[in-house]
C-alpha positions as CSV (number, residue, x, y, z in Angstrom):
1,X,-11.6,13.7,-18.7
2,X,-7.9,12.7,-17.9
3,X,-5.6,12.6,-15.3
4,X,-2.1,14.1,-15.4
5,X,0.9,14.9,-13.3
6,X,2.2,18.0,-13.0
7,X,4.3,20.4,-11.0
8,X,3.5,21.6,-7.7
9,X,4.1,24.9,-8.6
10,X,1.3,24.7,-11.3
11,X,-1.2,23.1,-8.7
12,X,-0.4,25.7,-6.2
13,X,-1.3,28.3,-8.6
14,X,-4.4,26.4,-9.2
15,X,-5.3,26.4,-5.2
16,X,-4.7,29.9,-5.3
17,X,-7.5,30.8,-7.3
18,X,-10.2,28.4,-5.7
19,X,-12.5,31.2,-3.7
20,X,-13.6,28.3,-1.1
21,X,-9.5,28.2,0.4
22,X,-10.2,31.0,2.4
23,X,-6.5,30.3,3.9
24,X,-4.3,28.9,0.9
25,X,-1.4,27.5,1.3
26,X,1.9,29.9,0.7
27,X,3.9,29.2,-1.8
28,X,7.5,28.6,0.9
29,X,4.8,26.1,2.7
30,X,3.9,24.2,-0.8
31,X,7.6,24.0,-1.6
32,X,8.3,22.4,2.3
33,X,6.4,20.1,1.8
34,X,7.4,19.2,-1.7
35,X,10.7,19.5,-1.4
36,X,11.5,16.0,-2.2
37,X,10.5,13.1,-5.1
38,X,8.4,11.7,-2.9
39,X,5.5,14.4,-4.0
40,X,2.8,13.9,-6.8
41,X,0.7,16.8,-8.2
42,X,-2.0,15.8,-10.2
43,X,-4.6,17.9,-12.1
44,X,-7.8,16.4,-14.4
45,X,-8.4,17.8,-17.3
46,X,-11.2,18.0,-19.7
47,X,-9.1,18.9,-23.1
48,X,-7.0,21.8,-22.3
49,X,-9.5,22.8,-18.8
50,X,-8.3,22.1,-15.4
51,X,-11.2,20.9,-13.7
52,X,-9.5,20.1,-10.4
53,X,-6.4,19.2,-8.8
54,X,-4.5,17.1,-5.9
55,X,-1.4,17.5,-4.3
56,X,0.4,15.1,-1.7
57,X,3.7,13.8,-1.0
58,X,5.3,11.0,0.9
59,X,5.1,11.2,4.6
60,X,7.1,7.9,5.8
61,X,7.8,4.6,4.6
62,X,4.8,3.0,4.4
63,X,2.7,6.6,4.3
64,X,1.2,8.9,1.3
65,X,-0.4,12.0,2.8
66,X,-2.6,13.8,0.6
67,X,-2.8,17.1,1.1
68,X,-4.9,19.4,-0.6
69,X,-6.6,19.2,-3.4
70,X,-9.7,21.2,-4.8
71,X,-12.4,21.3,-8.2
């Protein structure tokens, strides 16, 4: 298994097609919140399969939210 960054867009896709989010996250909410640098989108991997993911972004100085993230 590895760990890689990626682009929100590909983990919201990702979310999207987790049954268990009964309420996903839109795609103009993902982009709010990841409007900046500050965010990090992460997916592991097992060779070319996404196993799960994680999104979060920079709240405040001294603060990393994490957000969502799903397997």
């Amino acid at each position: 298994m590895q760990i890689v960054e990626t682009s929100f867009s590909e983990v919201w896709k990702f979310i999207q097609s987790i049954p268990e989010f009964h309420n996903p996250p839109t795609k103009e909410e993902t982009e709010k919140r990841c409007s900046n640098d500050s965010c990090l989108a992460l997916f592991a991997k097992n060779d070319e399969s996404i196993l799960g993911c994680k999104l979060g972004y920079q709240k405040g100085e001294n603060v990393f939210y994490s957000w969502i993230g799903g397997v």
